[in-house]
C-alpha positions, 0 to 999 in steps of 0.5 A: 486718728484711726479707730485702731490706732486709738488702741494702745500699749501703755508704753504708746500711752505714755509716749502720745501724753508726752506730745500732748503736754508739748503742746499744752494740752491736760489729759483727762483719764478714767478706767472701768470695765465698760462692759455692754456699752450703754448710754449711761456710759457715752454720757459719762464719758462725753462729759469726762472728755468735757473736763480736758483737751484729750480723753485716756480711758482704761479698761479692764482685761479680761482676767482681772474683769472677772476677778472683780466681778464674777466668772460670767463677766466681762460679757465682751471681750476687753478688745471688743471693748476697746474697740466700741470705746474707741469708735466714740469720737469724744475718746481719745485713747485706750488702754486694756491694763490686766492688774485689778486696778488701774494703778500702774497705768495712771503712774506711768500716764501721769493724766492731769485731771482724773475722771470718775462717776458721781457714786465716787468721793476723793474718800472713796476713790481706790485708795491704792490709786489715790496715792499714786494720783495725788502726786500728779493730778491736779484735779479730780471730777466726778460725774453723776450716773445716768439713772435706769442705765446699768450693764446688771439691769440689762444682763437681768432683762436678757435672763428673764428677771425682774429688775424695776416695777415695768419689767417682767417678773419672770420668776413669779416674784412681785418686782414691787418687793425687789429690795427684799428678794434681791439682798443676798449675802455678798462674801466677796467685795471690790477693792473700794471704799465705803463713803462716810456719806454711805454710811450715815443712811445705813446706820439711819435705816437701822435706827429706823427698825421697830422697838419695843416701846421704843426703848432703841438698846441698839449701839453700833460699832462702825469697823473702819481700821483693817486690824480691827476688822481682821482682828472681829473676824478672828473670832467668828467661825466662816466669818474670814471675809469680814478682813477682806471687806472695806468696813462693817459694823458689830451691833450691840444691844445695852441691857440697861436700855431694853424694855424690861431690861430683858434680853429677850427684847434686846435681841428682837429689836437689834435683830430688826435693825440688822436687816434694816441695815443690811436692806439700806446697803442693798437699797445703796448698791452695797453688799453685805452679809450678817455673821452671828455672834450671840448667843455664842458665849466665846464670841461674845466675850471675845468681841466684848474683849476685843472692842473694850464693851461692858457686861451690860453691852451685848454684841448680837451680830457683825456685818460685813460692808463693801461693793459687791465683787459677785452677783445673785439672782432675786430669789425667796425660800418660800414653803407652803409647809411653814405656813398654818392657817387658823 
């Protein structure tokens, strides 16, 4: 098959799947971006073409790449994508799909085996999807990732930045200390599960904080239902995208737990497992954002109300969880005047 002739409508998609099914043969298909080609994704794919006897690959248009990951993106056009994609003998077919997920070209190609990298669970899959795939498909594979392989890293090389401890810094900040330079606050979040797995580290990184003498008064409340989180973001001012982020937490301190059973306490050491949270997410490849909740007495009551919690139980701050659907540079807000020297 020509290399253009690799590139096809759904509708063509549909009609060459028919053809392979006549002959016995399992479709394999995956979808992405795919933008900057890097050899993380030939490997990917070559061993998604493993799984079958032909491989589909989706690609993102133009517009909905955009939507999901920032107005810079896609860097290559979804045509010069395609063709990159289809210049790879182990890829079969693609198709460019506009929506944001690649939910109506699956259910319309039916594939047999459907592929995805290895940060991907069934749990974790686009739940839209999902429920249209398990319908059909009778296997599902997922493909661990090719480390130091990223179209972020590479788009950060060209800009300048820093992205490991060998690369140049650029901006003058220390590569050694990225973690922190480079968790920002993310409002906006794919529409993509957080794993159970994913959060069992955050929630251990945050008990990993400091304390004083050790007493720990945190309790973290992990917001998995939709209602749940609309209904906390609700009750905090510029707080409305916490509805639109797949999971978040609200940490709490119990006064009966601080040390002294002061709240002086109780608000440094959940402070401290806060960020301690919000850097594992980043550290995960997540994004997250903290919203304020104490000492504002209405949002208080309000989330002790709404989540059912004692007096004694203090809600200090929620956070919202999810993959990041925009992108920052690693940045510090350093100023010699706030710092004194004795």
């Amino acid at each position: 098959m020509d290399i253009e002739d690799k590139i096809m409508t759904l509708e063509q998609a549909v009609v060459w799947h028919g053809k392979l099914k006549a002959e016995g043969r399992k479709l394999v298909a995956t979808n992405g971006v795919f933008d900057l080609l890097h050899r993380g994704h030939a490997e990917y794919l070559a061993k998604a073409a493993q799984a079958g006897d032909a491989l589909l690959v989706a690609i993102n248009s133009d517009a909905s790449a955009r939507r999901i990951k920032g107005p810079s993106r896609p860097i290559v056009t979804e045509y010069d994508r395609a063709y990159l994609l289809a210049c790879m003998s182990f890829v079969d077919a693609v198709v460019i799909f506009p929506e944001d997920t690649a939910t109506n070209t699956l259910a319309a190609v039916r594939p047999e085996i459907y592929a995805k990298g290895g940060d991907y669970t069934e749990e974790t899959l686009v739940r839209e999807e999902y429920a249209v795939m398990k319908e059909f498909v009778e296997k599902f594979v997922f493909i661990p990732f090719v480390a130091g392989h990223s179209t972020t890293s590479t788009i950060r090389k060209v800009n300048g930045e820093a992205v490991d401890e060998a690369a140049a810094a650029g901006n003058g900040l220390n590569p050694k200390l990225n973690l922190l330079y480079g968790r920002r606050s993310v409002r906006k979040y794919q529409k993509r599960l957080v794993g159970d797995d994913l959060v069992q580290e955050m929630l251990q990184a945050a008990m990993a904080a400091p304390s004083a003498c050790c007493k720990d008064p945190w309790h973290f409340i992990v917001l998995k239902q939709d209602e749940t989180r609309r209904q906390v973001a609700s009750l905090l001012k510029n707080g409305g995208f916490l509805a639109d982020a797949p999971m978040g937490f609200v940490v709490c301190g119990d006064l009966t737990k601080a040390h002294g059973g002061e709240l002086s306490y109780l608000l440094q050491d959940c402070s401290a497992a806060t960020e301690n949270l919000l850097l594992a997410a980043h550290g995960l490849s997540l994004g997250g954002c903290w919203l304020g909740v104490h000492p504002r007495l209405d949002r208080v009551d309000g989330i002790r109300r709404l989540l059912g919690l004692p007096d004694t139980m203090v809600p200090v701050a929620a956070v919202a969880i999810g993959w990041p659907a925009e992108e920052f540079k690693a940045r510090t807000r350093f100023r010699k005047d706030a710092v004194t020297e004795r």
